[in-house]
C-alpha positions as CSV (number, residue, x, y, z in Angstrom):
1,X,169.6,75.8,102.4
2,X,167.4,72.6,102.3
3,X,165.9,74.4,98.6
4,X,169.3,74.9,97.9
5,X,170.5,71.5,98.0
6,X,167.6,69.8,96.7
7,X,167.8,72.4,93.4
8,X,171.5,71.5,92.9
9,X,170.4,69.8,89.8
10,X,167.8,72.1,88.4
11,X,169.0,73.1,85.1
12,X,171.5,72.4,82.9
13,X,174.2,73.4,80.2
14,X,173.4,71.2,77.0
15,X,176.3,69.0,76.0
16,X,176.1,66.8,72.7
17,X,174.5,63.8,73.4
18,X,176.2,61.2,71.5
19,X,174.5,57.9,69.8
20,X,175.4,54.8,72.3
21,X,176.3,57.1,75.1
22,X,174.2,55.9,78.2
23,X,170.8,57.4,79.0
24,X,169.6,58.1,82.4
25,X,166.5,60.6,81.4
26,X,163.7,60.0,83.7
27,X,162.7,60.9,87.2
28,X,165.3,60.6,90.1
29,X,164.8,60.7,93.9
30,X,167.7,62.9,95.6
31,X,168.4,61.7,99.2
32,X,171.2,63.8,100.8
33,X,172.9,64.5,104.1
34,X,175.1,67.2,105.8
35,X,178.3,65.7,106.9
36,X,179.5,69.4,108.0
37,X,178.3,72.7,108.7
38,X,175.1,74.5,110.0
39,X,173.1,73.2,106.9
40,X,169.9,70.9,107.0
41,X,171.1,67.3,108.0
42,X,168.8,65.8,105.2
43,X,166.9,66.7,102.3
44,X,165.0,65.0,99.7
45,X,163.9,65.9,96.2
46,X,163.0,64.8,92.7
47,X,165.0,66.1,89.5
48,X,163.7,65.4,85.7
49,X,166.9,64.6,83.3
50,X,166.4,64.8,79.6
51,X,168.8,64.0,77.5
52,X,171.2,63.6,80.0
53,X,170.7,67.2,80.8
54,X,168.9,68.0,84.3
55,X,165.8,70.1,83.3
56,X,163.9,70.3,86.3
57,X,163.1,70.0,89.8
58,X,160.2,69.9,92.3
59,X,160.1,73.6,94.2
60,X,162.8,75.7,92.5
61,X,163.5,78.9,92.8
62,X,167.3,78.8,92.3
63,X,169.2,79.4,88.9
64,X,171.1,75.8,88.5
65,X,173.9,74.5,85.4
66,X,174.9,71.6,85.4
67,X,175.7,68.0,83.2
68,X,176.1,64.7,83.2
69,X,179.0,63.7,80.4
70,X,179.0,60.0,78.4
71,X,181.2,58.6,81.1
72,X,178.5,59.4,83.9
73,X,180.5,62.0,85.3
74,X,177.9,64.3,86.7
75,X,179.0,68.5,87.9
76,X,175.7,71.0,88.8
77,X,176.4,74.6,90.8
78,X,173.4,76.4,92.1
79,X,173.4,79.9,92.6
80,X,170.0,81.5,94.5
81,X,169.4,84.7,97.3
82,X,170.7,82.3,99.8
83,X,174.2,81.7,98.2
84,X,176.0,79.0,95.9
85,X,176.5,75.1,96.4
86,X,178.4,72.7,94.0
87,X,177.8,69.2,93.7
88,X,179.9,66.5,91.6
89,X,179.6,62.8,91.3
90,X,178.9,59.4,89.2
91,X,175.8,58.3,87.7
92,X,175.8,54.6,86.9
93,X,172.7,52.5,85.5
94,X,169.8,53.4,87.7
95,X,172.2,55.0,90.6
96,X,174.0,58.0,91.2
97,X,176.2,59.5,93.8
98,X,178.6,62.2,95.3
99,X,179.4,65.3,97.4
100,X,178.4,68.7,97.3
101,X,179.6,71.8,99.1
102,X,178.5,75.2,99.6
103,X,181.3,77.9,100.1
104,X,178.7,80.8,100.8
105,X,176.9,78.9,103.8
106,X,179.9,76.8,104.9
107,X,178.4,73.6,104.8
108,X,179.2,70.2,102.6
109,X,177.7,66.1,102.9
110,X,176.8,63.3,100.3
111,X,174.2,62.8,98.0
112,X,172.5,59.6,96.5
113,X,170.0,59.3,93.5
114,X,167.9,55.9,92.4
115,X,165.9,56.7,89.4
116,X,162.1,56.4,90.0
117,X,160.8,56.2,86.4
């Protein structure tokens, strides 16, 4: 579940990316916890956003969509052997945050994100 979570943002459906909407490509360290369910109580990752689109991730084995829209409204769903997990939140400058939930493994917590570079 820990590869699970930490993938949630691997890849993602390409939405247009406007002129003057905000940017957050880079590198950004994912820091999450369980707040429910058998799942790992913390993980810890790195995802790779280009064009507002997450492209990659450190270790990832899992088949992930996802998409961060002009507003900073961020949705990702990963599907992989182990099951599915959803995650939804808010980017904001160099910050992000949120929930995600898996219905296959029963669990659900919080995420953060700072962006490293």
């Amino acid at each position: 579940m820990r590869l699970m979570i930490a993938c949630l943002f691997l890849s993602a459906a390409t939405p247009a990316f406007a002129a003057g909407a905000p940017n957050f490509d880079g590198v950004w360290t994912i820091e999450g916890t369980t707040d429910v369910g058998p799942c790992e109580k913390s993980f810890k990752g790195e995802i790779r956003i280009e064009h507002n689109d997450i492209v990659g991730a450190e270790g990832a084995t899992a088949r992930a969509v996802g998409s961060i829209d002009n507003g900073g409204t961020v949705w990702a769903r990963l599907t992989s052997e182990a099951g599915q997990a959803r995650a939804n939140g808010r980017f904001h400058g160099a910050s992000a945050s949120g929930a995600w939930s898996s219905n296959t493994a029963y669990c659900g917590g919080r995420w953060t994100a700072r962006k490293a570079r």
